[in-house]
C-alpha positions in Angstrom: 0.0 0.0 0.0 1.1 3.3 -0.1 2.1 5.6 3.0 0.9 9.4 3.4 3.2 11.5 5.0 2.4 15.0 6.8 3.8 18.2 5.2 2.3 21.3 3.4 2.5 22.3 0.4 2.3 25.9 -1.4 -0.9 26.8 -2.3 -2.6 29.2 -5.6 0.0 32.0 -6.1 -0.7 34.7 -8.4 1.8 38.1 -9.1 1.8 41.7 -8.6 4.1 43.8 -10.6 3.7 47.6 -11.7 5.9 50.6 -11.9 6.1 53.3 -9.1 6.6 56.8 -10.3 6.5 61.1 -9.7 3.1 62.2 -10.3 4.6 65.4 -11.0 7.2 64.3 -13.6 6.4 60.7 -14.5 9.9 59.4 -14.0 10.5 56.4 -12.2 11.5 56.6 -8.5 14.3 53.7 -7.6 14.2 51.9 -4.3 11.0 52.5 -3.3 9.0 50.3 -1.4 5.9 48.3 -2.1 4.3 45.8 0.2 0.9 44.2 0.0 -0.7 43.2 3.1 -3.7 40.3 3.2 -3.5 40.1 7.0 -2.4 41.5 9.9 0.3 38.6 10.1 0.7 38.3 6.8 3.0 41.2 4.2 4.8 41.1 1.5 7.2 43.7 0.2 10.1 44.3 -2.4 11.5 47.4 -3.5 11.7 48.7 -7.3 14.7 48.6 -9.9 16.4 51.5 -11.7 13.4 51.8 -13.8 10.7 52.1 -11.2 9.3 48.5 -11.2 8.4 46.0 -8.7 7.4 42.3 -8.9 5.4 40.5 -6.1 4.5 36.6 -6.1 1.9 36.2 -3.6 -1.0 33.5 -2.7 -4.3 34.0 -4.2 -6.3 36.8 -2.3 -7.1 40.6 -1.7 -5.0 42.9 -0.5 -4.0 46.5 0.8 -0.8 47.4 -0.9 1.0 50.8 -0.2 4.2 52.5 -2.5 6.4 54.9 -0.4 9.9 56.7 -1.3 12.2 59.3 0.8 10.7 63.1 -0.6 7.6 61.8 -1.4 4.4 60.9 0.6 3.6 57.5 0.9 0.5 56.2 -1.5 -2.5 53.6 -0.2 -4.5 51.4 -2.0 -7.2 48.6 -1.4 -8.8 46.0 -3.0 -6.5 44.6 -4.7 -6.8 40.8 -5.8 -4.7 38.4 -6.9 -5.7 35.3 -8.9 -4.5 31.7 -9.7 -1.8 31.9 -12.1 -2.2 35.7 -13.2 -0.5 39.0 -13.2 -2.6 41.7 -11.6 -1.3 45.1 -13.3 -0.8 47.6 -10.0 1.2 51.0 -10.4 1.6 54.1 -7.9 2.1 57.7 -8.7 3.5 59.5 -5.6 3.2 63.1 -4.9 6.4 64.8 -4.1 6.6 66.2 -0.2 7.1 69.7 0.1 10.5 70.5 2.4 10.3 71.8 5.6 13.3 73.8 7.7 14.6 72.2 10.6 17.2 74.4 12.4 18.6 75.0 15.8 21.8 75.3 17.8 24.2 72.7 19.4 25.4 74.2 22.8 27.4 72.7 25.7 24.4 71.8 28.5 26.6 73.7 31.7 28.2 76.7 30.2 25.9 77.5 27.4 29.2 77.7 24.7 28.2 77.6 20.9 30.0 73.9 19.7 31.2 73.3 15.9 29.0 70.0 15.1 27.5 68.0 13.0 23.9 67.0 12.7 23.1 64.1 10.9 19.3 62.4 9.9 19.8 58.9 10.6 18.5 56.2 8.1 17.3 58.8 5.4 18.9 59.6 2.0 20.1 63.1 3.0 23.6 64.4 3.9 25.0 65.6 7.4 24.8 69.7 8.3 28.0 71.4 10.3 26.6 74.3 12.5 28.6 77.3 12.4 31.7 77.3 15.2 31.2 81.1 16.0 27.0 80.7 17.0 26.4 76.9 17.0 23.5 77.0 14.4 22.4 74.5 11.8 19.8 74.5 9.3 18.9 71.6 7.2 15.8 70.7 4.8 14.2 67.5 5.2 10.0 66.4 3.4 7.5 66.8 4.9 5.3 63.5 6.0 8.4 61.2 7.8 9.4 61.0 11.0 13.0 61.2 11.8 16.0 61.1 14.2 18.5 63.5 14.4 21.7 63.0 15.7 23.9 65.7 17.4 28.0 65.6 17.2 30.7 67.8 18.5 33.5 67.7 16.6 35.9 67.9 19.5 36.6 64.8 21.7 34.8 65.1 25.0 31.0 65.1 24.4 28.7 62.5 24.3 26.6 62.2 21.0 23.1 62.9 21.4 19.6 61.5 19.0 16.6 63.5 19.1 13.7 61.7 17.6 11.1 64.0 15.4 7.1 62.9 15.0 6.1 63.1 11.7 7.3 66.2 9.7 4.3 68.8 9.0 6.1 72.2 9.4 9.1 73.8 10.1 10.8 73.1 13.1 13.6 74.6 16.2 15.8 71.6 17.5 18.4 72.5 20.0 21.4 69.9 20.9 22.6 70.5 24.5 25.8 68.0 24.5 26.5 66.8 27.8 30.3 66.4 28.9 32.0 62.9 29.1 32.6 63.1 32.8 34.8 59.9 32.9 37.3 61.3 30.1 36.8 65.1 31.3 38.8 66.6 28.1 36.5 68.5 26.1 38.1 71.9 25.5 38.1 74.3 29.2 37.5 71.7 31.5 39.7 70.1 34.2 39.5 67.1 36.2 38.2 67.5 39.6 40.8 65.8 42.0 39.2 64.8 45.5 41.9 64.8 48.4 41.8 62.3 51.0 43.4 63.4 54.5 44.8 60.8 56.9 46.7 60.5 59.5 48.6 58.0 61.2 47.1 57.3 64.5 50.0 54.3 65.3 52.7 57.9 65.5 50.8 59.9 67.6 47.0 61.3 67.9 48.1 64.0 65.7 47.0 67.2 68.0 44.0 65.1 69.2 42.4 64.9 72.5 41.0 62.8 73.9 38.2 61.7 76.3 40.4 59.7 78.9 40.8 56.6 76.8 44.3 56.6 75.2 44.5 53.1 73.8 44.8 53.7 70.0 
């Protein structure tokens, strides 16, 4: 006879494929990222080639499938179904993000000095700002629509770094870095270690100018 043995097996697949592009110019946007979800446990994603495409194999169903790219807002779609063996056609035009100003100034946190720095948006496709040694202050332009963090950097040894994390971007913004000194290296620029002297005296020579109470056994 024959024997049955447990497993699983995949079940109807069907693809999604489509191009993501600029609403505004119709040129592809590379690297952006599409996902389609059909449950709360259950999403796909890929991200598209030099020309803006994407290609998803996915098991038969419905989905929600959403296109997003750094300067542009992310786009939402629903219903979207994939059959047995078929391609279902699905492309995104995003709309660019306006930029907003984020600015600010990177300070020392006891004395209130200006510091030279540099303040970098971590995990986004934009470069680092240097604030201006003489004032401290930094401006930089990031879209509107994300949420980031910020990191803040003197450019001296002697500070400890510090990452301010921004809600979703909807206007411009004032972001102040107040760098805190490394107290266990103590050499950022105008600062000295603080050197705590211990008195003692040798009670076994003498009682040192003491009195005492009667009792002279040492």
């Amino acid at each position: 006879g024959a024997f049955r043995f447990p497993g699983c097996s995949v079940g109807p697949q069907g693809e999604i494929e489509g191009k993501v592009t600029s609403n505004s110019t119709g040129e592809p946007i590379t690297n952006a990222h599409v996902s389609a979800t059909l449950s709360p446990t259950q999403t796909l994603g890929t991200h598209t080639n030099a020309a803006g495409e994407y290609l998803i194999i996915a098991p038969v169903g419905v989905y929600t499938m959403s296109a997003s790219a750094y300067g542009y807002f992310p786009q939402l779609l629903s219903g979207v179904e994939v059959f047995t063996n078929t391609t279902t056609i699905q492309d995104f035009s995003l709309q660019t993000a306006p930029m907003r100003t984020i600015s600010g100034s990177v300070y020392d946190a006891q004395t209130g000095w200006p510091l030279y720095a540099r303040v970098t948006p971590l995990g986004v496709q934009s470069d680092p700002v240097w604030t201006d040694p003489v004032t401290g202050r930094y401006s930089l332009n990031l879209p509107e629509g994300s949420s980031y963090t910020l990191l803040g950097e003197a450019f001296v040894d002697g500070y400890n770094s510090l990452s301010i994390d921004l809600t979703t971007l909807t206007d411009d913004l004032t972001v102040d870095f107040a760098l805190i000194t490394d107290q266990a290296t103590c050499i950022a620029p105008g600062y000295t270690p603080t050197i705590n002297t211990v008195f003692q005296s040798d009670f076994e020579a003498g009682p040192g100018g003491l009195t005492t109470d009667g009792n002279t056994s040492w």
